[in-house]
C-alpha positions as CSV (number, residue, x, y, z in Angstrom):
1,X,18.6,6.7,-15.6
2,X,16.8,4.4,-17.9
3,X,17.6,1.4,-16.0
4,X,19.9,-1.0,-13.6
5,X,21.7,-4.1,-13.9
6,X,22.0,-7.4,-11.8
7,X,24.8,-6.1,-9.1
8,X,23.0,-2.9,-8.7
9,X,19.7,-4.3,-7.9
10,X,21.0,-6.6,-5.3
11,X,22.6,-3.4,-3.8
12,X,19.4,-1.4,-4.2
13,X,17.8,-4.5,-2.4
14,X,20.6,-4.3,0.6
15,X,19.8,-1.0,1.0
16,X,16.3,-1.9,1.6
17,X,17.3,-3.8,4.0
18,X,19.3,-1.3,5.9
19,X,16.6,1.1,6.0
20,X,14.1,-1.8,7.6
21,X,16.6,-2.1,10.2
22,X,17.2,1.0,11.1
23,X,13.9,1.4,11.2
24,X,12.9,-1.5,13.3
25,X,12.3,1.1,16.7
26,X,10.0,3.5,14.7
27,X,8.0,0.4,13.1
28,X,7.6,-1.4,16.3
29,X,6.6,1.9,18.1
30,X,3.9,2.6,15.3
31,X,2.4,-1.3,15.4
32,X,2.4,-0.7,19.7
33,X,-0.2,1.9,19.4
34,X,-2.6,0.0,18.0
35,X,-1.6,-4.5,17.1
36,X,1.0,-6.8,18.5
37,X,4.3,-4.2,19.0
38,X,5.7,-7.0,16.6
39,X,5.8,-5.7,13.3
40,X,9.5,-3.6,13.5
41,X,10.8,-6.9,14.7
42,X,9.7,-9.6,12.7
43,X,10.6,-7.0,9.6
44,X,14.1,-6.4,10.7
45,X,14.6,-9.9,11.8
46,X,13.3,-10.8,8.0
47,X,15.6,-8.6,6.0
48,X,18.4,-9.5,8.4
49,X,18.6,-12.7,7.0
50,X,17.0,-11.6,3.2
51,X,20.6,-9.4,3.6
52,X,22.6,-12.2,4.3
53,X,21.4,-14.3,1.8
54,X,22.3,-11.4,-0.7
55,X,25.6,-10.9,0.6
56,X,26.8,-15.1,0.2
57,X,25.1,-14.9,-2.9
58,X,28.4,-14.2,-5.1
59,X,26.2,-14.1,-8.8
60,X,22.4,-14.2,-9.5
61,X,21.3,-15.1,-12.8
62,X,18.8,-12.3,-13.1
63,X,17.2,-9.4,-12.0
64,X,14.0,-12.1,-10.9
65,X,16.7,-14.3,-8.9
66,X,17.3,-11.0,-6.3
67,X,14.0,-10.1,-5.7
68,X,13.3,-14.1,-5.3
69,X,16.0,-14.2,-2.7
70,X,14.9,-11.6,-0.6
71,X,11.3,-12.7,-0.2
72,X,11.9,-16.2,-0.2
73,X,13.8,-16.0,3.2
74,X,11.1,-13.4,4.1
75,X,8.4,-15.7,4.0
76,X,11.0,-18.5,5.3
77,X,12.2,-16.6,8.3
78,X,9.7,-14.2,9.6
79,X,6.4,-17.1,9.7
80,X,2.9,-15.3,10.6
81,X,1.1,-12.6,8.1
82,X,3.5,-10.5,7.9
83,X,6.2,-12.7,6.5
84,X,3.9,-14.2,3.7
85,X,2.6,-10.8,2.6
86,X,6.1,-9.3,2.8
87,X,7.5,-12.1,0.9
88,X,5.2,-12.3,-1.5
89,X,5.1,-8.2,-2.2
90,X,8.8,-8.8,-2.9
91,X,9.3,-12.1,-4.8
92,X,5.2,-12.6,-6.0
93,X,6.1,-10.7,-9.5
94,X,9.4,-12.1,-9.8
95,X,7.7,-15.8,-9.6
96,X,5.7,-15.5,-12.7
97,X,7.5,-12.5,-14.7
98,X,10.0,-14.3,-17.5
99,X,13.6,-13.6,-17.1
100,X,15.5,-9.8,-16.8
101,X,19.0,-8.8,-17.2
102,X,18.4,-5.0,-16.2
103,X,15.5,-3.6,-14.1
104,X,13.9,-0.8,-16.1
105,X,10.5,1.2,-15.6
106,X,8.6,-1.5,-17.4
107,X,9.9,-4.4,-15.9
108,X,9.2,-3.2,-12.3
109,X,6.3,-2.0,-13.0
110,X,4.9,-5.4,-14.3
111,X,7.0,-6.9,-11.4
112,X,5.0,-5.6,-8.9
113,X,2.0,-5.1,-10.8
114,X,2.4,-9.5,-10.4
115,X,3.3,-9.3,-6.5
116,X,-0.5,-7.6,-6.4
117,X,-1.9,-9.9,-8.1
118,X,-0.3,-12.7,-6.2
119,X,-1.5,-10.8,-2.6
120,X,-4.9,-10.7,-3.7
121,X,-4.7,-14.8,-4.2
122,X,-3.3,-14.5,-0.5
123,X,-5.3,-11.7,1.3
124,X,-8.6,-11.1,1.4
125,X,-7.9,-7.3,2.5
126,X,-9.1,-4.0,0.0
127,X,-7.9,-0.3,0.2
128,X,-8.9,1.4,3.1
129,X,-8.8,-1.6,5.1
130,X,-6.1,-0.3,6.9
131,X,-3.0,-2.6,5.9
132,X,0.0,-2.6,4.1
133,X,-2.3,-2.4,0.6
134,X,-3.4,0.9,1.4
135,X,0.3,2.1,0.3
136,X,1.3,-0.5,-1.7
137,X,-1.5,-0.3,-4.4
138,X,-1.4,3.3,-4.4
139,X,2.4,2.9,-5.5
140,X,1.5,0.5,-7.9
141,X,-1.1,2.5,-9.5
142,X,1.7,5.9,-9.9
143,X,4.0,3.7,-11.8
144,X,1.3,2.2,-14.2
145,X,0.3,5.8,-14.9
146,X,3.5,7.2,-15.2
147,X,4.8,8.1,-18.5
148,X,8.6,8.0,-17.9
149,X,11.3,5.5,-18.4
150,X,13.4,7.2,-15.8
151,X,13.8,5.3,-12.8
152,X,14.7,8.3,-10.3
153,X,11.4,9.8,-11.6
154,X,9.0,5.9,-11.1
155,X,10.2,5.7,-7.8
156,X,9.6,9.4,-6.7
157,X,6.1,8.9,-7.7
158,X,5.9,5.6,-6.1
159,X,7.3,6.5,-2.9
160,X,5.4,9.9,-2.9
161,X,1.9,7.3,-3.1
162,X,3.1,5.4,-0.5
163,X,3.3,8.0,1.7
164,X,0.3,9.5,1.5
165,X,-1.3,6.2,1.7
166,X,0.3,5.8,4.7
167,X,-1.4,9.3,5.5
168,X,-4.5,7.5,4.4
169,X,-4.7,4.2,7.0
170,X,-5.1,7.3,9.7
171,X,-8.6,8.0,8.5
172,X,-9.5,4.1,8.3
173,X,-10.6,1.5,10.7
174,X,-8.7,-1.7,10.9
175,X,-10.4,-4.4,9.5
176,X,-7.7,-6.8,9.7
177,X,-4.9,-8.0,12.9
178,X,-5.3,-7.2,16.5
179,X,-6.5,-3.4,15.7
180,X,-9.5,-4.7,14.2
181,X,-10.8,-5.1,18.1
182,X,-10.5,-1.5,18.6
183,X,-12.8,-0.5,15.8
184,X,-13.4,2.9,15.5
185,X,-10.5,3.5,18.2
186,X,-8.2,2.5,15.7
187,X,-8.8,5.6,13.8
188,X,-6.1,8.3,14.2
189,X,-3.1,5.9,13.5
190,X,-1.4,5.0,11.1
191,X,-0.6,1.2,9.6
192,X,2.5,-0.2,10.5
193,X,2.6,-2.7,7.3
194,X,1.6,0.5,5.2
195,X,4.9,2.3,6.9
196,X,6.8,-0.7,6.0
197,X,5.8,-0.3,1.9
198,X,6.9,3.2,2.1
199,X,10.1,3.0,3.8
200,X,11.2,0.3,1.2
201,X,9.9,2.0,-1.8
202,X,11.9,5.2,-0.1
203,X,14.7,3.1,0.1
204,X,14.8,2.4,-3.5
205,X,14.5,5.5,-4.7
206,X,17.8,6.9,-2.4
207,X,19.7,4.3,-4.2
208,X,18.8,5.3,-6.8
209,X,19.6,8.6,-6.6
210,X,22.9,8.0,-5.2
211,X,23.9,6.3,-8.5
C-alpha cells in the first residue's frame, strides 16, 4: 500500500484514539510508578474529545486538516505539558507542511519530521532524557532511513523504534516532570509519554494493516 486518502486517515486517526483509551489504565499505572499518575488520563481525556471532533467533522479538505484537528483539541483540551507536546507531535508538521490529498511514505515522513522540529522550538528535552522523545525521534529517524514507499512496511519500522525506545527510557534518569526528583531512583521504569508515542504509532500501523 503506497498510500491513503482523506477518509482513511481520519479513520486511521480514530483508531488512534481508541487505542489511547483503552489504554488509559496501563498509561496511568506506568506514570504512577514514577510522576503525577496523570498521564493515562489527561491522554484519554484528550483524544476523547480529538475523536469527537473527527467524528462531527463530515469533510476535511486535506490530509493536514486531520492531523490539525486532532492536536488542535489536544493542546485545547488536555492544558499542562502533556497537552502541548501531544498536540504539537500530532498537528506541529501538519502546520507548516503545504497541502496533501493522500498520505504516503514521504509525506508522513516530512510530516513528522516538522512536528520534531516544532517540539524542539517547545521543549528543551534530548534523547535519553527520559520523555516522550526518547521514542518519538527514534521513529522519526526509521522512517527517514527507510527505503520503501509501503506504508505497512514505514510504520512497522516506526513502531518497532518506538518500542525499543520505550525499552530505552528504563536505563535513563528523568531529567524532566515530577521523576526528575527521584534521580537515579527513576532508573528501572519506563516513560509514560514514551509509551504514549508507541501505542499511537502501533495504532497506525494496525490500521493499516487491516486495510
Amino acid at each position: 500500500m503506497k498510500s491513503i486518502d482523506i477518509a482513511q486517515t481520519k479513520q486511521m486517526m480514530i483508531c488512534v484514539a481508541d487505542s489511547i483509551i483503552e489504554s488509559k489504565s496501563y498509561l496511568t499505572e506506568i506514570d504512577s510508578q514514577i510522576g503525577d499518575g496523570d498521564h493515562g488520563i489527561g491522554m484519554a481525556g484528550g483524544l476523547t474529545k480529538a475523536r469527537a471532533k473527527l467524528l462531527e467533522t463530515e469533510v476535511f479538505e486535506d490530509v493536514n486538516q486531520v492531523f490539525k484537528a486532532v492536536g488542535h483539541t489536544m493542546l485545547m483540551s488536555m492544558g499542562g505539558a502533556s497537552g502541548v507536546i501531544f498536540g504539537t507531535m500530532i498537528e506541529g508538521g501538519a502546520r507548516t507542511m503545504d497541502s496533501r490529498m493522500v498520505l504516503d511514505c514521504a509525506t508522513f515522513t516530512e510530516l513528522m519530521k516538522g512536528s520534531q522540529a516544532a517540539l524542539s522550538k517547545r521543549d528543551k528535552a534530548q534523547v535519553g532524557d527520559k520523555t516522550m522523545l526518547d521514542a518519538f525521534v527514534p521513529a522519526i529517524e526509521a522512517m527517514g532511513n527507510a527505503k520503501t514507499d509501503d506504508l505497512v512496511e514505514l510504520f512497522t519500522l516506526a513502531e518497532k523504534a518506538a518500542k525499543q525506545g520505550v525499552e530505552n527510557t528504563k536505563n535513563y534518569i528523568a531529567k524532566f516532570g515530577r521523576a526528575k526528583s527521584l534521580m537515579e531512583r527513576s532508573i528501572g521504569f519506563q516513560d509514560a509519554g514514551a509509551t504514549s508515542v508507541w501505542i499511537i504509532f502501533r495504532a497506525m500501523k494496525e490500521y493499516l494493516e487491516s486495510i
